[in-house]
C-alpha positions, 0 to 999 in steps of 0.5 A: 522454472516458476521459481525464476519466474518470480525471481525474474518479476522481482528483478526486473521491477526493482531495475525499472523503479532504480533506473527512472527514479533518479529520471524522474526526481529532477523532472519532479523537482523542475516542476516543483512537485515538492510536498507541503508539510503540514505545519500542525506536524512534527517540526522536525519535518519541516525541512522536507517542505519542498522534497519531489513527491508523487514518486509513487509514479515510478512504483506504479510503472514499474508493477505495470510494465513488469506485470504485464511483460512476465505475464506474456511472456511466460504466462497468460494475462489473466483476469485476475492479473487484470484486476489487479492491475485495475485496482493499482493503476485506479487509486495510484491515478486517484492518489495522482489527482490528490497530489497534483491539487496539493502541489500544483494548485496549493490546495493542502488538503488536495481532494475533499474526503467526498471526492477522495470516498467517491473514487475509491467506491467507484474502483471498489465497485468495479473491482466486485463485479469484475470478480463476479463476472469472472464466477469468483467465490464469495465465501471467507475462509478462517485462518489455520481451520479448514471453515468457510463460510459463504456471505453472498451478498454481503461480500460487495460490503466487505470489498468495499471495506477492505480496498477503501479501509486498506488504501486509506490505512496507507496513506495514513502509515506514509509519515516518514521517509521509508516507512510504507515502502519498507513495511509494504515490501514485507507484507507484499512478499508474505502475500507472494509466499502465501500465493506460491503456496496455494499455486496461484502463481499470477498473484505471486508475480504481482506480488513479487513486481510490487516487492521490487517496485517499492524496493528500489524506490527504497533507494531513494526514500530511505532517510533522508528521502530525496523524493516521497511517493505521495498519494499517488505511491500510498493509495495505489499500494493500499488499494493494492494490498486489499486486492491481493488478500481478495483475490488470494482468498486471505481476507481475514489475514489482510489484518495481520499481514497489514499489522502495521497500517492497521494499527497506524489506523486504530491510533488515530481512532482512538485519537480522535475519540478521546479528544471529542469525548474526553477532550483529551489526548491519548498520544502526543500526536497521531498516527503512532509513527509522530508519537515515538518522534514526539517521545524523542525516538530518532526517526529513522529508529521509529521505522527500522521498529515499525518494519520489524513489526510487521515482519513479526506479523508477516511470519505469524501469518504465514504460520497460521496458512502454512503450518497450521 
């Protein structure tokens, strides 16, 4: 029954994400939503100056509607369903301010980093108390041993961390047509399998809505992308993903389920330290993904490579909490 369940949660969020999404490209493109693309980026990309973007709006409503429907229908709307929704619907509307100043104000770099930093920490905060509230533990767990360790206090830094980290490791990952969503479907069902496992079915629906959401907005962000999800699809995925490893208790494994974004991340790090020290430039451009594109790799080689990734990643992990 509970195996349906999932299933169903899966199902549903796909038909919903392909049903509206070619509703809503057309009323993005008559608005003239399209994405400005930076001219300092690959200029391979400069033909997709123009494609709608703020799709991640279909993403958003489909793991909402879903959500909130299986649960009542089948469950109870949790607390923890809640906060999880808290966090999605918060920086997918963050996402949705910074989108609509790029597109509709033509303001490129859209919220300044204090504004974007400010919101982020506000969702964090709220996100924490909502789970203190709730008696949640404050203890992490180390993957493939059965230690903990209780941090008390210092678990307010640590959420922070990991939702306004998470969420902006995607946002950086979001360069090319397909990227995020495939790698977000693979670490997202690794986080549903994980959370079946320890029973902790709500999480999995979630999970499993967010799977389907990105899967059928795949159709039409696959390469060549008819529409993009912006900040809106990215920061609400990020904030997402890190809410998920918290409230599954996988914190520590939030590392190599998001493999693939955490590398993304380290790589413009790692940019930007050599260049302001050594004056120097360690990859042809940053975020890795424009390197490869740089390096003469097709684009759509590039994210097929990136996708196998982080599977590699999502199958060590789920050895690690499993099997181990």
């Amino acid at each position: 029954m509970l195996e349906r369940v999932l299933l169903l949660s899966l199902i549903v969020s796909f038909l919903i994400a392909v049903v509206f999404s070619p509703l809503i490209i057309p009323f993005l493109r008559r608005l003239k939503f399209g994405q400005s693309i930076r001219e300092e980026g690959p200029q391979s990309h400069q033909k997709k100056s123009g494609t709608p973007t703020m799709g991640g709006i279909v993403i958003i409503l489909s793991i909402l509607v879903t959500s909130l429907f299986i649960s009542m229908q089948f469950l109870t709307l949790s607390q923890e369903m809640l906060l999880l929704l808290l966090v999605t619907v918060g920086y997918g509307v963050l996402g949705f301010l910074d989108d609509f100043i790029k597109v509709v104000m033509k303001r490129n770099l859209g919220l300044t980093s204090k504004q974007k930093l400010a919101g982020q920490l506000v969702i964090a905060i709220i996100f924490y108390f909502g789970l203190i509230q709730m008696g949640f533990s404050t203890e992490i767990t180390i993957p493939a041993t059965s230690l903990s360790i209780d941090i008390g206090w210092l678990y307010l830094p640590l959420v922070i961390v990991m939702l306004v980290g998470a969420s902006n490791a995607v946002n950086l990952t979001d360069g090319l047509d397909g990227l995020v969503a495939g790698t977000g479907a693979i670490a997202f069902g690794t986080f549903a399998i994980l959370a079946w496992n320890a029973e902790m079915i709500e999480v999995a629906i979630f999970c499993a809505a967010v799977v389907g959401a990105v899967l059928g907005f795949l159709v039409f962000n696959a390469h060549p992308a008819k529409v993009f999800m912006g900040d809106t699809g990215s920061l609400a995925l990020g904030g997402a993903i890190a809410a998920v490893a918290i409230i599954a208790k996988l914190e520590i494994l939030l590392v190599l389920i998001g493999g693939v974004f955490v590398i993304e991340t380290l790589s413009v790090i790692i940019q930007v330290i050599s260049f302001k020290t050594r004056g120097k430039r360690i990859f042809k451009m940053s975020p890795l993904h424009h390197h490869y594109e740089l390096s003469g790799w097709s684009e759509w080689r590039v994210v097929v490579t990136f996708w196998a990734i982080g599977m590699a990643f999502s199958v060590l992990a789920i050895y690690l909490e499993v099997w181990m």
